[in-house]
C-alpha positions in Angstrom: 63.3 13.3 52.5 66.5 12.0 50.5 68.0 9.8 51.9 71.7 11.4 51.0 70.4 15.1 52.6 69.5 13.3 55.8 73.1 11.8 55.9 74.4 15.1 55.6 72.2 16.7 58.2 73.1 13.8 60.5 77.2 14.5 59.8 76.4 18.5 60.7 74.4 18.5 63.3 73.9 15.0 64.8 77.6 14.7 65.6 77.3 18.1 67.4 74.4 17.6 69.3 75.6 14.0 70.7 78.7 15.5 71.5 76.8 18.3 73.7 74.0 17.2 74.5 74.0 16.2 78.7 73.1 12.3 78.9 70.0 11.4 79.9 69.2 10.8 83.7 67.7 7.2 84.1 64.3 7.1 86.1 62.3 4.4 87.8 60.6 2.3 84.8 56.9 2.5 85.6 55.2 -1.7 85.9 53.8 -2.5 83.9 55.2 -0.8 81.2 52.6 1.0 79.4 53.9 3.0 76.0 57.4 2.5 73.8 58.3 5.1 71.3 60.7 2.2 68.6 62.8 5.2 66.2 63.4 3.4 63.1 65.3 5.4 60.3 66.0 3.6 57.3 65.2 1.4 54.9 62.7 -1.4 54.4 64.7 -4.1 55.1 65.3 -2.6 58.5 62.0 -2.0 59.5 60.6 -5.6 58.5 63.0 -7.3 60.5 62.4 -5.0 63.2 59.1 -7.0 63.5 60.2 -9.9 65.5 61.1 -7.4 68.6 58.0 -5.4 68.3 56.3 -9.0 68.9 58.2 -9.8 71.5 57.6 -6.4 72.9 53.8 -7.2 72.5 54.1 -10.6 74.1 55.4 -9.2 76.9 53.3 -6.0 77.4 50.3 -6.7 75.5 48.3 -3.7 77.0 51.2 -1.3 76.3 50.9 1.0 72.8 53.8 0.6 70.5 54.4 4.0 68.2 56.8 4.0 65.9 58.6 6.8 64.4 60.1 5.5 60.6 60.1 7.8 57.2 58.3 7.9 54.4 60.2 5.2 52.5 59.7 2.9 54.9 56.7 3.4 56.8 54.5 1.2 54.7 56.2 -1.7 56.4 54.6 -0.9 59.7 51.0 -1.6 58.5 52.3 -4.9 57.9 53.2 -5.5 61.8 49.8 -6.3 63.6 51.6 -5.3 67.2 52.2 -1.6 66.1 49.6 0.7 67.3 50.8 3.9 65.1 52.9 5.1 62.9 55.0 8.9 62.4 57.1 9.5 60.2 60.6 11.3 61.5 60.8 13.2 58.0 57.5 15.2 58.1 57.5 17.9 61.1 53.9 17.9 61.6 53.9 13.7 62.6 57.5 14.5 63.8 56.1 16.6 66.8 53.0 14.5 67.2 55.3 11.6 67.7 57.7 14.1 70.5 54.8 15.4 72.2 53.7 12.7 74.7 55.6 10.9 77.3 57.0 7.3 77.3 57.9 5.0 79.9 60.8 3.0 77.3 62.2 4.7 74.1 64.2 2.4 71.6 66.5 3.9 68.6 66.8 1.1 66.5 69.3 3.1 64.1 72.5 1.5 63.6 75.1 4.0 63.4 73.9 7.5 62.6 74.2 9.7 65.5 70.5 12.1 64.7 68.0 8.9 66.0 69.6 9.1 69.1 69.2 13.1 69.4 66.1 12.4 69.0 65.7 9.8 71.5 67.3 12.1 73.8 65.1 15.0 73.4 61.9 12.6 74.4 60.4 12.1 77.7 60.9 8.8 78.6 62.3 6.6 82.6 64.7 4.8 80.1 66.5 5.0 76.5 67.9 2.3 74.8 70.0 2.4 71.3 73.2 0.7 69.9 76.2 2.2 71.5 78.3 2.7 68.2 80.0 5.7 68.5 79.2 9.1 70.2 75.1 8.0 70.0 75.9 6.2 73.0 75.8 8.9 75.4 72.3 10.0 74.5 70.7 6.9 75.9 70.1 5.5 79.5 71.3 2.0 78.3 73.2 0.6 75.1 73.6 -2.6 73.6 76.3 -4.1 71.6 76.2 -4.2 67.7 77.9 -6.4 65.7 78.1 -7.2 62.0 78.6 -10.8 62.9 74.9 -10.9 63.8 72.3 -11.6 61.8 70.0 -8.4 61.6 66.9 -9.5 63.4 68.8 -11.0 66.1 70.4 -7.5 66.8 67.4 -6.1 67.4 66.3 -8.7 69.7 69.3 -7.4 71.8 68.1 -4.1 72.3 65.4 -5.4 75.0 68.2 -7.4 76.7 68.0 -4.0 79.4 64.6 -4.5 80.1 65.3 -8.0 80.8 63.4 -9.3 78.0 65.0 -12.6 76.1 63.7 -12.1 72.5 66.5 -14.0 70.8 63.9 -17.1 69.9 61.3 -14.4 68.2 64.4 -13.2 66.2 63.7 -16.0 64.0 59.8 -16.8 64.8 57.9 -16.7 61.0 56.2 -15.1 59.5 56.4 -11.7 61.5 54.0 -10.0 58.7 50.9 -10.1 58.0 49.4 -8.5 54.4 45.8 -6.2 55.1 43.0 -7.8 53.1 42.6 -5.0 50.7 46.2 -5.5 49.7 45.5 -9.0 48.7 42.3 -8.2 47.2 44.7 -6.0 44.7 46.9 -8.4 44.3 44.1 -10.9 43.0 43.0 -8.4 40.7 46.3 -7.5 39.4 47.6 -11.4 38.9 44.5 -12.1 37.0 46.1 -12.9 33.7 47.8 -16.1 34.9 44.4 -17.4 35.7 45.8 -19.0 39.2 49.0 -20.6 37.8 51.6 -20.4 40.4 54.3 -17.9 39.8 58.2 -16.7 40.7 58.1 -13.0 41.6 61.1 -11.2 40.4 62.4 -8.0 42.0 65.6 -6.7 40.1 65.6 -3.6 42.0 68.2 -2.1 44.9 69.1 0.4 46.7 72.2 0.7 45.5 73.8 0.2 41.6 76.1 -2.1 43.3 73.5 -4.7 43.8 71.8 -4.6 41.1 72.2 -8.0 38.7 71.1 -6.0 35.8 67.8 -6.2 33.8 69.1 -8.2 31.0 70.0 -11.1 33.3 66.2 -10.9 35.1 65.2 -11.0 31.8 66.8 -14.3 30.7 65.9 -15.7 34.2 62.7 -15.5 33.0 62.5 -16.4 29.7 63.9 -19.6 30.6 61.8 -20.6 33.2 58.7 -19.8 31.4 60.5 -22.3 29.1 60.3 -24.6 31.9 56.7 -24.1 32.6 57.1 -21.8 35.1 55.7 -18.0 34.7 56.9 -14.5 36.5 55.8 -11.7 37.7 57.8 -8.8 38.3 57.5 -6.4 41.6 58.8 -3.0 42.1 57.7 0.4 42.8 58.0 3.4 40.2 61.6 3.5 39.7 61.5 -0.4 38.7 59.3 -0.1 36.9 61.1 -0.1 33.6 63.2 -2.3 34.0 60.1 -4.5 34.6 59.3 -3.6 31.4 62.9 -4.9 29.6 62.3 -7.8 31.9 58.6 -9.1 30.5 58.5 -7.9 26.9 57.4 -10.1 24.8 55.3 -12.2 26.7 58.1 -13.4 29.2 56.5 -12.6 32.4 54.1 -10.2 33.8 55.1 -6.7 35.2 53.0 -5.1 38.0 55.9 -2.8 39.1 54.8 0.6 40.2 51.4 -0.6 40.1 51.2 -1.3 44.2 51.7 -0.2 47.4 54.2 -1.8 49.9 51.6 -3.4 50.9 50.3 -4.7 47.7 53.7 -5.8 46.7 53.9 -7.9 49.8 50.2 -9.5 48.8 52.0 -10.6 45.4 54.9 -12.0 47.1 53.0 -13.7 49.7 51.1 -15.6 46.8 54.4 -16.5 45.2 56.1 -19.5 45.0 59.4 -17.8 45.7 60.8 -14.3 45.4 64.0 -14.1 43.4 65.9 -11.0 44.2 68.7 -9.7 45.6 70.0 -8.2 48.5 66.9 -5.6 49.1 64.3 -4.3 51.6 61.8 -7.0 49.7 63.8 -9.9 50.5 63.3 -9.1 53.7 59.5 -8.5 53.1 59.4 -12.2 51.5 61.3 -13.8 54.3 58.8 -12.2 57.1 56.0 -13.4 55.0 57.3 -17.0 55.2 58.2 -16.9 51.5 60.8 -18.7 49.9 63.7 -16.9 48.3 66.8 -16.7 45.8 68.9 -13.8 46.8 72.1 -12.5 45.5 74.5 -11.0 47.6 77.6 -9.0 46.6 78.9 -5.8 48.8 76.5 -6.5 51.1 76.9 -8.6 54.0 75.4 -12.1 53.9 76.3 -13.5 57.3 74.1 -10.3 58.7 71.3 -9.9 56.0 70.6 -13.3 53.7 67.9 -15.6 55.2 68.6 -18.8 57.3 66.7 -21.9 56.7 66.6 -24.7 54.4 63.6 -22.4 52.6 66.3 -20.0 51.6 68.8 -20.0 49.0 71.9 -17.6 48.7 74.2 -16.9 45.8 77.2 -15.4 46.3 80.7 -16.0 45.3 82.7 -14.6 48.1 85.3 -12.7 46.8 88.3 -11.1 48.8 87.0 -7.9 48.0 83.4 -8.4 49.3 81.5 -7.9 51.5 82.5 -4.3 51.7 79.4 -2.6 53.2 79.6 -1.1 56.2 77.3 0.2 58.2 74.8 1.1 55.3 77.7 2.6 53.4 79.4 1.0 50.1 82.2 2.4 48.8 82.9 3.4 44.8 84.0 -0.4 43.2 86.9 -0.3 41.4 86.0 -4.0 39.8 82.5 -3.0 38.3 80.9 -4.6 40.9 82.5 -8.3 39.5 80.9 -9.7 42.6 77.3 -9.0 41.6 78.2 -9.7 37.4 80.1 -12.7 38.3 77.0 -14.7 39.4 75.5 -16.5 36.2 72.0 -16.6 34.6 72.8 -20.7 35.0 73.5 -21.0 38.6 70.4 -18.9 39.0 68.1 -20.2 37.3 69.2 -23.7 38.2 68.9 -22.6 42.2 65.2 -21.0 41.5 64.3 -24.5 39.9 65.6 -26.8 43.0 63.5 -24.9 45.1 60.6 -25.1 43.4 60.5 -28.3 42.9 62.0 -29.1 45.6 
């Protein structure tokens, strides 16, 4: 579903429903726990560092089924999480009800700030709800938990099984969290034979958002100097990147396989990188749970709550007054042509890609 309708649908009639909705009655939470329902809206940045709690779930349940209701845009992550048992997706009714019908002893909305998660977490039968208590979500679970943008993202989702008394903060930053299938690597192989095995940078110049992209051009000079520096590329993406993987590799500078893979398949190309250069997007994310080195460039969005930690990890921003300026999913029309994305040079990039692999 787009992603812009479901906004809109969450503005109409989320807000409504959580304002009349009754709160949820708290029961007595069945032990050992046998069945979680995790709601995860969203993006794929989300749902991969989501991964860490459903482990930590796992580790302390390990008999209990984990389902997980997620969309079609980022449902592919889930495949890539050994301790989920299924997968729905909240934006096809069919898998929608499939996902309502049973019952649940715990239900977790993982959804940050829109108010139609927690509807839904409401209207399932479960002894206890748990979900970030925002704004007006908070009265259609059993239990909330604090959100803060000070945190980074995984370890705010370790919080949300702080009312089941389960201290998950270590897994928050336990890697890798994801594992690739063997037929996406088998792909992958198949796709990356024209470098013969000669180790690679995978380049992802794609966003979300215009505001964060860095801008085909620059990828493309990125590359063409490394490849001066002995060092080949291979550009990742789905469909919509997939010509600007083009601009990037014409003319010998690099290989594109964008919109030639899966999720999955991407992450197998990634995985057999030497680093991921990219910027702030759901593949960084993919990269980091992979136990992948990265280069990422962040602008609008928030680097204390989204760039990797680790000496593996290396972020380029140039913190400007005016950024970050995300919040909650939401970036606001730039009035500086997003300076804080166009400020960061080819240079300082290719120079930061360089020290890490050699380093």
């Amino acid at each position: 579903m787009n992603v812009r309708l479901m906004k809109c649908i969450d503005a109409a009639f989320g807000q409504i429903a959580a304002s009349c909705l009754p709160g949820p009655a708290k029961q007595t939470l069945p032990s050992p726990i046998s069945s979680y329902l995790i709601i995860r809206p969203g993006g794929i940045g989300d749902a991969a560092l989501l991964a860490p709690t459903i482990h930590a779930i796992k580790k302390v349940s390990p008999l209990a089924s984990i389902t997980v209701l997620a969309e079609h845009r980022n449902a592919g992550v889930f495949a890539l999480i050994a301790s989920v048992d299924r997968t729905f997706c909240y934006d096809n009714p069919r898998e929608f009800i499939q996902a309502l019908r049973p019952r649940y002893d715990v239900v977790i909305d993982t959804e940050q700030w829109h108010r139609l998660s927690a509807v839904v977490a409401r209207l399932v039968r479960a002894a206890v709800s748990i979900g970030f208590g925002t704004n007006l979500r908070r009265r259609m679970f059993t239990d909330t938990v604090v959100y803060s943008h000070n945190d980074y993202e995984s370890l705010s989702f370790s919080h949300l099984l702080q009312p089941l008394g389960i201290d998950a903060t270590a897994s928050a930053f336990e890697i890798p969290f994801l594992e690739v299938p063997d037929a996406a690597s088998l792909k992958a192989a198949s796709l990356l034979q024209p470098l013969h095995d000669a180790p690679f940078v995978a380049l992802y110049p794609g966003a979300s958002i215009r505001e964060r992209r860095w801008g085909a051009d620059r990828f493309r000079q990125v590359s063409e100097m490394l490849l001066d520096a002995g060092i080949r590329t291979v550009v990742v993406g789905n469909m919509d990147d997939q010509r600007q993987g083009e601009e990037i590799t014409c003319g010998g500078a690099g290989l594109n396989v964008a919109g030639l893979t899966s999720l999955a398949e991407t992450a197998a190309v990634i995985k057999k990188s030497m680093l991921l250069l990219c910027g702030d997007s759901g593949l960084l994310h993919l990269a980091v749970g992979l136990g992948v080195s990265t280069v990422s460039l962040f602008g609008p969005g928030r680097a204390r709550k989204w760039a990797p930690e680790g000496n593996h990890h290396v972020v380029i921003t140039k913190n400007l007054t005016c950024s970050p300026c995300t919040v909650f999913g939401t970036t606001p029309p730039c009035p500086h042509d997003s300076c804080c994305m166009s400020d960061i040079t080819v240079n300082e990039v290719v120079t930061a890609v360089k020290k890490r692999v050699n380093g």
